[in-house]
N, CA, C and O atoms as CSV, one atom per row, in Angstrom:
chain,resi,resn,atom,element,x,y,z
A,1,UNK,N,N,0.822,-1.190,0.000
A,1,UNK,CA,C,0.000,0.000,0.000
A,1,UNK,C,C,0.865,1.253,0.000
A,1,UNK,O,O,0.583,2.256,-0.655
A,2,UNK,N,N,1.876,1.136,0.734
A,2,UNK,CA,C,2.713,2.163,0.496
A,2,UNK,C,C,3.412,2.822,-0.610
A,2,UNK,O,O,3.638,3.968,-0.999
A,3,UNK,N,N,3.756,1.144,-1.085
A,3,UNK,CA,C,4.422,1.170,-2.235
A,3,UNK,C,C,3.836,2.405,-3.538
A,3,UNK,O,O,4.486,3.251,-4.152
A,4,UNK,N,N,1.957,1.955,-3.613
A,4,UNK,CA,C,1.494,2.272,-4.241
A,4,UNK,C,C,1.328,4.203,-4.051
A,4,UNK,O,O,1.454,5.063,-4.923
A,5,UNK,N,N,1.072,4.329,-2.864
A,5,UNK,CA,C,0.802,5.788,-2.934
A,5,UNK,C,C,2.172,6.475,-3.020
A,5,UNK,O,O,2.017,7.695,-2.962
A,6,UNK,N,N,3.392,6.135,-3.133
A,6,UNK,CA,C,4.729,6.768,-2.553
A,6,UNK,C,C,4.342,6.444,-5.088
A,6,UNK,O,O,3.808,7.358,-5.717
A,7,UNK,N,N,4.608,5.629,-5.532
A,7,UNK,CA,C,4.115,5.962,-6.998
A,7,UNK,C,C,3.409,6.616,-7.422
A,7,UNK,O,O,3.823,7.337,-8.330
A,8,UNK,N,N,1.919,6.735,-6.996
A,8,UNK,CA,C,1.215,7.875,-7.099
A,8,UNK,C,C,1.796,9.333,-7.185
A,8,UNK,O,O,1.787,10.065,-8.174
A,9,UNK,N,N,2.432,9.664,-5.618
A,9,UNK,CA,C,2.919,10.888,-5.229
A,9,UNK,C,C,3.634,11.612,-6.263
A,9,UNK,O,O,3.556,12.744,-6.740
A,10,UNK,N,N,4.781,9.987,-6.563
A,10,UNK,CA,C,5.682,10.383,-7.354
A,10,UNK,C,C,5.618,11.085,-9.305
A,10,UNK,O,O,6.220,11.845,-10.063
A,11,UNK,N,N,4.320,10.059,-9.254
A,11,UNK,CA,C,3.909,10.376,-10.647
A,11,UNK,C,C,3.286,11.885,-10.678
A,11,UNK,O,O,3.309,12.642,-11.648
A,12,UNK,N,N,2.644,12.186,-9.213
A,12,UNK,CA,C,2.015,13.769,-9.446
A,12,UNK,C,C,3.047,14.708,-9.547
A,12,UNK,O,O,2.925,15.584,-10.402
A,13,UNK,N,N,3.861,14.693,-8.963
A,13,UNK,CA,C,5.119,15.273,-8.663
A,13,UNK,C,C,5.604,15.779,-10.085
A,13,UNK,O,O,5.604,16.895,-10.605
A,14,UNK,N,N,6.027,14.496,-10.521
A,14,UNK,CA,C,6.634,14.620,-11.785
A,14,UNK,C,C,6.036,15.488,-12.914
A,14,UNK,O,O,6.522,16.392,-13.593
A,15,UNK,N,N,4.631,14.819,-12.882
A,15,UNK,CA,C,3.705,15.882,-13.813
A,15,UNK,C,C,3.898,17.127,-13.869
A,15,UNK,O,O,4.107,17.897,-14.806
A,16,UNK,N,N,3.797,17.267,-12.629
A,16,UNK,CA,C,3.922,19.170,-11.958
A,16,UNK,C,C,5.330,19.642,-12.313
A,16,UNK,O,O,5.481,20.704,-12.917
A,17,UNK,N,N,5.993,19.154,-12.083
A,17,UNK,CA,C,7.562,19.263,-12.332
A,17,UNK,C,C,7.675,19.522,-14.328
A,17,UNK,O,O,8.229,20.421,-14.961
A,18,UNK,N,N,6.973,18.431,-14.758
A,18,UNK,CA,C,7.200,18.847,-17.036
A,18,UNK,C,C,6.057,19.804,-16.724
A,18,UNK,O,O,6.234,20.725,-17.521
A,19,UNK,N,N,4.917,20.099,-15.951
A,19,UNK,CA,C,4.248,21.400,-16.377
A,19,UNK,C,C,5.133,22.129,-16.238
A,19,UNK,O,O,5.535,22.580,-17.311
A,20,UNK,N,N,5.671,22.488,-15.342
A,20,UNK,CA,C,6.372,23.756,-14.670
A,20,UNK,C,C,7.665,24.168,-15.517
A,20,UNK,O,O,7.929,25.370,-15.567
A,21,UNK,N,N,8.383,23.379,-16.100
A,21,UNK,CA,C,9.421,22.882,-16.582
A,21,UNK,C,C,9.618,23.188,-17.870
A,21,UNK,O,O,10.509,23.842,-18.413
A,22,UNK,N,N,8.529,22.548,-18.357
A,22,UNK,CA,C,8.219,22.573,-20.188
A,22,UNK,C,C,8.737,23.810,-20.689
A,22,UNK,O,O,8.262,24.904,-20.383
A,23,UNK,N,N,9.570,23.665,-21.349
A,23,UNK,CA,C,10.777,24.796,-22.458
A,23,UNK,C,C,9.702,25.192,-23.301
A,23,UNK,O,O,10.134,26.114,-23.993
A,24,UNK,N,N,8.147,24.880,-23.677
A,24,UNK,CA,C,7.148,25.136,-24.649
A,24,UNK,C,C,5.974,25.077,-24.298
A,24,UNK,O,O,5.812,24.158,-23.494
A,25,UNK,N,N,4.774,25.810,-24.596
A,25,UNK,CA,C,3.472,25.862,-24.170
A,25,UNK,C,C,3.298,24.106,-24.922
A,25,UNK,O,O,4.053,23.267,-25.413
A,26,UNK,N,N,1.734,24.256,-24.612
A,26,UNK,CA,C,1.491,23.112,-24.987
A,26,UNK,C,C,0.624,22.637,-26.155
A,26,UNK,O,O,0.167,21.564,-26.547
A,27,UNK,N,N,0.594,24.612,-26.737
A,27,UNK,CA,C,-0.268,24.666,-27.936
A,27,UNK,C,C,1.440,24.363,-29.000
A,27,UNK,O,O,1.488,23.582,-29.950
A,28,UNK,N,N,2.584,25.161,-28.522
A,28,UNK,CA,C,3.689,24.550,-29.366
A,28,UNK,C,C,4.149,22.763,-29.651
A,28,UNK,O,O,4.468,22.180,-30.687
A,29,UNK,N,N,3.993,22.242,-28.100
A,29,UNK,CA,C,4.383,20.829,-27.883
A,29,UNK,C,C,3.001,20.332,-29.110
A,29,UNK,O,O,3.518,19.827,-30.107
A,30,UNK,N,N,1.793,20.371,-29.182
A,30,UNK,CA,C,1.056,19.519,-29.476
A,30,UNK,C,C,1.453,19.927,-30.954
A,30,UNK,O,O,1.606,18.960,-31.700
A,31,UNK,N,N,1.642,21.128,-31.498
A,31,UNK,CA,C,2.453,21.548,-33.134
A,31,UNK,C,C,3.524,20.562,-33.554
A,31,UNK,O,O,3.430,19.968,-34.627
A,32,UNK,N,N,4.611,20.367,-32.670
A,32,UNK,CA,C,5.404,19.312,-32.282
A,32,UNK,C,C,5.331,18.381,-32.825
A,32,UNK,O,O,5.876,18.050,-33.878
A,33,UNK,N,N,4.354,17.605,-31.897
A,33,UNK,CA,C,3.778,16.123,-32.223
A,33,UNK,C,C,3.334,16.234,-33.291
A,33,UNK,O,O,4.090,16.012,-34.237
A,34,UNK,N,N,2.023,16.596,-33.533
A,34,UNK,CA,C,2.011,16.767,-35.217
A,34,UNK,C,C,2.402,16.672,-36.020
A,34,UNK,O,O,2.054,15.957,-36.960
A,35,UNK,N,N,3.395,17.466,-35.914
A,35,UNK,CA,C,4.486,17.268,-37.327
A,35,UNK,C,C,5.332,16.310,-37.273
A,35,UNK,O,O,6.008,16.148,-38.289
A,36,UNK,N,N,5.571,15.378,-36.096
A,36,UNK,CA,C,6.568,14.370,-35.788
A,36,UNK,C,C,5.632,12.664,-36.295
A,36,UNK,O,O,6.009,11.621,-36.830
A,37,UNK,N,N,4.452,13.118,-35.821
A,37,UNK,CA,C,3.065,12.495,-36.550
A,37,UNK,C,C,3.364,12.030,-37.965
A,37,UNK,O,O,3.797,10.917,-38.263
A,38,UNK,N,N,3.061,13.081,-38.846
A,38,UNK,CA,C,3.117,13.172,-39.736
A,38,UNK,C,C,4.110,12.493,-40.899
A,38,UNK,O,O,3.897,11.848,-41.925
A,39,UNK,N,N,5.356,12.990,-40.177
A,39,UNK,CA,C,6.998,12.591,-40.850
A,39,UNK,C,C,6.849,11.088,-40.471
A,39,UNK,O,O,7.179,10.327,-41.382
A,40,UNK,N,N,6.476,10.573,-39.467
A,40,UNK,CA,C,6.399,8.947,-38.986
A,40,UNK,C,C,5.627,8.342,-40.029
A,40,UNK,O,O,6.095,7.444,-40.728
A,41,UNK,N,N,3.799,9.050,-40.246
A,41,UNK,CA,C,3.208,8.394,-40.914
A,41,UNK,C,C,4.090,7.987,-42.273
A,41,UNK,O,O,4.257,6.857,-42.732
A,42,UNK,N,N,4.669,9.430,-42.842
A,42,UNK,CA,C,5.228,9.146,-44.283
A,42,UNK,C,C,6.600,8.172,-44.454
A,42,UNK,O,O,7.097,7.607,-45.429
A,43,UNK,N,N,6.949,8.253,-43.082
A,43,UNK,CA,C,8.489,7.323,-43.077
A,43,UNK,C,C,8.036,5.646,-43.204
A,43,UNK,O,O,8.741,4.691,-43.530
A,44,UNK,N,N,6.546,5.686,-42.805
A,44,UNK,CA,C,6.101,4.331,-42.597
A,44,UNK,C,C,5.450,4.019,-43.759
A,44,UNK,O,O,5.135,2.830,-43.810
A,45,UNK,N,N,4.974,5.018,-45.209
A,45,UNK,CA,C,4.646,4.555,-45.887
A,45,UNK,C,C,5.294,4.195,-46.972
A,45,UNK,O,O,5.138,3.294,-47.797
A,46,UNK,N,N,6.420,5.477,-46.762
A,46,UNK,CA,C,7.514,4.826,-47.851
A,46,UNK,C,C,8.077,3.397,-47.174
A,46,UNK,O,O,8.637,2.966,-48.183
A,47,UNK,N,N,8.291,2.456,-46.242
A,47,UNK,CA,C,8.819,1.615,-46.069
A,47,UNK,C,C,8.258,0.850,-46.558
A,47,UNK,O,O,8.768,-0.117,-47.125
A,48,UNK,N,N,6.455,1.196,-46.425
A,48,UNK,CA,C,5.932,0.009,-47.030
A,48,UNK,C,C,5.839,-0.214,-48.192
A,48,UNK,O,O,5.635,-1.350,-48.620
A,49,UNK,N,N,6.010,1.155,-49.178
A,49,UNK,CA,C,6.274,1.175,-50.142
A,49,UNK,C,C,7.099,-0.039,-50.591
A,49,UNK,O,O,6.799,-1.156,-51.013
A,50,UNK,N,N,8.262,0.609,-50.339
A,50,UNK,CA,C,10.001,-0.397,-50.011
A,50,UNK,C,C,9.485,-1.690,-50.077
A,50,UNK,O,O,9.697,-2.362,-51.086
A,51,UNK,N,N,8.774,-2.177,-49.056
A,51,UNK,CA,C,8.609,-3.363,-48.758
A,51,UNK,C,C,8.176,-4.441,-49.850
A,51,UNK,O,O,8.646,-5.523,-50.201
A,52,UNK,N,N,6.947,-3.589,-50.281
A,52,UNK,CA,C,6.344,-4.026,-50.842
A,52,UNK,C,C,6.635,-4.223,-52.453
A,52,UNK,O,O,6.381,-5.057,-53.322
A,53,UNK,N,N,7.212,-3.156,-52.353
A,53,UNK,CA,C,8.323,-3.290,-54.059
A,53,UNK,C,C,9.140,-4.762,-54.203
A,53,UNK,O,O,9.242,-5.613,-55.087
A,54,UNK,N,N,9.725,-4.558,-52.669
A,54,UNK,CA,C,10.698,-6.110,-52.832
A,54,UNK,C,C,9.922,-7.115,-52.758
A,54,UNK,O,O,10.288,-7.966,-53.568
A,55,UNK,N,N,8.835,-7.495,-52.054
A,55,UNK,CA,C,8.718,-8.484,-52.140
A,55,UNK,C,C,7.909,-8.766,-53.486
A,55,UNK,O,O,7.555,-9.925,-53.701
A,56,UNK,N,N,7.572,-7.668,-54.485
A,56,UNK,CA,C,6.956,-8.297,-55.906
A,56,UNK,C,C,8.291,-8.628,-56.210
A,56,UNK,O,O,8.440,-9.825,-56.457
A,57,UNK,N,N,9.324,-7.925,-56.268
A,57,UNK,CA,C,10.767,-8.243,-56.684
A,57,UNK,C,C,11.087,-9.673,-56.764
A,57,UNK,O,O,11.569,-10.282,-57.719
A,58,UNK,N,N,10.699,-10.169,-55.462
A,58,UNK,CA,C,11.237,-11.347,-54.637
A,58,UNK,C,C,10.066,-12.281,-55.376
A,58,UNK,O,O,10.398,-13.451,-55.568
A,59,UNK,N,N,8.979,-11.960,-55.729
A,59,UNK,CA,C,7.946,-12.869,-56.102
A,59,UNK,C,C,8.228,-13.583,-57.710
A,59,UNK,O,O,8.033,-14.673,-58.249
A,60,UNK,N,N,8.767,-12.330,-58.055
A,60,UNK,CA,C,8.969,-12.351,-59.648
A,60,UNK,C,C,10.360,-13.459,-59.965
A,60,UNK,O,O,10.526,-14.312,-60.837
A,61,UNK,N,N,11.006,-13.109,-59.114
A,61,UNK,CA,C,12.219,-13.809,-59.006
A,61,UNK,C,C,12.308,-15.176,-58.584
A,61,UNK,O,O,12.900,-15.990,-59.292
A,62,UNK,N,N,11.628,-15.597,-57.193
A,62,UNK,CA,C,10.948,-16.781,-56.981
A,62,UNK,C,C,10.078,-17.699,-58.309
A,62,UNK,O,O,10.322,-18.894,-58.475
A,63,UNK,N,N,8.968,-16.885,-59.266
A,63,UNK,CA,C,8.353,-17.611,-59.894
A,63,UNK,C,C,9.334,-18.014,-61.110
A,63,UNK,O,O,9.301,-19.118,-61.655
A,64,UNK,N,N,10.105,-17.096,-61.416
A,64,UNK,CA,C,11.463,-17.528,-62.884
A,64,UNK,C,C,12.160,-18.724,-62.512
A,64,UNK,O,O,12.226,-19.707,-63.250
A,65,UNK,N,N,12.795,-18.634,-61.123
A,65,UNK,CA,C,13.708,-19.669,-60.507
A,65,UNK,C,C,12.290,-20.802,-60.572
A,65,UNK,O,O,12.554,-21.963,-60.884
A,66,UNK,N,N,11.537,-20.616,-60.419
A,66,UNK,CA,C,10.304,-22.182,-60.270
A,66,UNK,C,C,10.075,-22.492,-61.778
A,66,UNK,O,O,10.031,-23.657,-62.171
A,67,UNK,N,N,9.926,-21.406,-62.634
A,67,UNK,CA,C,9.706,-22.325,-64.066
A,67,UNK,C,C,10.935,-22.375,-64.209
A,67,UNK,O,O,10.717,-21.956,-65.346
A,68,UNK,N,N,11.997,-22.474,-64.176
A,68,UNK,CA,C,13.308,-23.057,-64.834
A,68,UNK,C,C,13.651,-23.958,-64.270
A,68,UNK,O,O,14.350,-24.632,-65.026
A,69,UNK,N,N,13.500,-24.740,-62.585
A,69,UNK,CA,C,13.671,-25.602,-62.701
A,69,UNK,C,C,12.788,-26.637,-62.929
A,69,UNK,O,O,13.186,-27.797,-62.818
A,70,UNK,N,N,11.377,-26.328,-63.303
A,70,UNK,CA,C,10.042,-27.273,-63.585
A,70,UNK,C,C,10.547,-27.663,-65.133
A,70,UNK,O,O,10.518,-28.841,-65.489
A,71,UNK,N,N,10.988,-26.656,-65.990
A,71,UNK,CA,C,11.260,-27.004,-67.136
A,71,UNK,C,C,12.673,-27.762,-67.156
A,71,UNK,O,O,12.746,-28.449,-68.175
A,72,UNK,N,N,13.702,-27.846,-66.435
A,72,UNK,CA,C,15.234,-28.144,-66.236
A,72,UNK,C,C,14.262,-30.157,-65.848
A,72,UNK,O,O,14.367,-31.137,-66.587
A,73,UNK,N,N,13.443,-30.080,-64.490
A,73,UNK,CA,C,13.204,-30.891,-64.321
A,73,UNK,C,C,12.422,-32.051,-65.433
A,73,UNK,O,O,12.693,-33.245,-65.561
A,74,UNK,N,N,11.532,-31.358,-66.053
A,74,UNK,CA,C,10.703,-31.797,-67.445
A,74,UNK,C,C,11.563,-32.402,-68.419
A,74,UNK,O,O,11.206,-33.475,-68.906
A,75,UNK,N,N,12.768,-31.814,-68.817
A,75,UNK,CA,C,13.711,-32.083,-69.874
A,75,UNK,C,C,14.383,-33.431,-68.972
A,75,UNK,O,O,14.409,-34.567,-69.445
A,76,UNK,N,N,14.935,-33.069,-67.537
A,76,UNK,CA,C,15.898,-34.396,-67.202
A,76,UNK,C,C,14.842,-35.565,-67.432
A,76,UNK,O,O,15.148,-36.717,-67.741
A,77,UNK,N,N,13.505,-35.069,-67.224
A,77,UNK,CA,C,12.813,-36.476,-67.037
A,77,UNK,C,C,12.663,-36.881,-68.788
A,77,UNK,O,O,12.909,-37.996,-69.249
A,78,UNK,N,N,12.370,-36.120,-69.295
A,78,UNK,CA,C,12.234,-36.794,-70.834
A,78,UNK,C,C,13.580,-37.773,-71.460
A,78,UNK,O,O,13.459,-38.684,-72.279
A,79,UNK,N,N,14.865,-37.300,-70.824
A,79,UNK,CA,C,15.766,-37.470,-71.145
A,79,UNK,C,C,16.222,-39.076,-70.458
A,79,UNK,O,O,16.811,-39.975,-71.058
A,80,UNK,N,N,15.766,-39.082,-69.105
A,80,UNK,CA,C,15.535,-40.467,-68.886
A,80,UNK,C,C,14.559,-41.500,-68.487
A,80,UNK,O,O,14.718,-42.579,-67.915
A,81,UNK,N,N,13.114,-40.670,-69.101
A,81,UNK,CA,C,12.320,-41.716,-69.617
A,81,UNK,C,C,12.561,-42.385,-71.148
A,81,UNK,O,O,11.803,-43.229,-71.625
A,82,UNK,N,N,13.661,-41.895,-71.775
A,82,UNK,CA,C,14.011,-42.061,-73.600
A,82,UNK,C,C,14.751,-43.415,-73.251
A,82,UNK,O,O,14.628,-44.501,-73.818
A,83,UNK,N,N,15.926,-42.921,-71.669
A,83,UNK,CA,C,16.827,-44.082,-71.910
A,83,UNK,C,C,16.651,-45.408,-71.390
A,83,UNK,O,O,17.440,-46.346,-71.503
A,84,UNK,N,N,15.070,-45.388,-70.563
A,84,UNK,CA,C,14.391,-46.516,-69.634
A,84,UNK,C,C,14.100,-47.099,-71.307
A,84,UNK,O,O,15.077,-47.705,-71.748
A,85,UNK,N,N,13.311,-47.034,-71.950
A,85,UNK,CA,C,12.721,-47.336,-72.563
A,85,UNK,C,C,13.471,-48.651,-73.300
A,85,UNK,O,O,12.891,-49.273,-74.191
């Protein structure tokens, strides 16, 4: 129980302390965020951008490597179903 109100205290404290403190109103701080908002959203869409570029990249590349060896495989097999025969 102590524990808890001596956290409490501490958390009011602190509050009072970044009000009092704050180098910026809070109509500047919330301008701030905003724009820090913003730059995040776009940093996150170009990644997905990014992302998403590679993995068609990666898809395209995956499906070439699968028909060449379906066809690599097709030919070995023709080649020794000729010599079973």
């Amino acid at each position: 129980m102590k524990f808890t109100i001596g956290l409490l205290v501490g958390f009011g404290l602190g509050v009072a302390a970044g009000l009092l403190l704050a180098p910026q109103s809070g109509e500047e701080t919330r301008a701030q965020l905003s724009e820090q908002g913003i730059m995040l959203r776009d940093r996150g869409m170009n990644a997905s951008n990014e992302l998403r570029s590679r993995a068609n990249t990666a898809m395209e590349q995956g499906r070439e490597i699968y028909q060449r060896s379906k066809e690599e495989l097709s030919s070995y097999a023709r080649q020794k179903g000729g010599e079973l025969s």
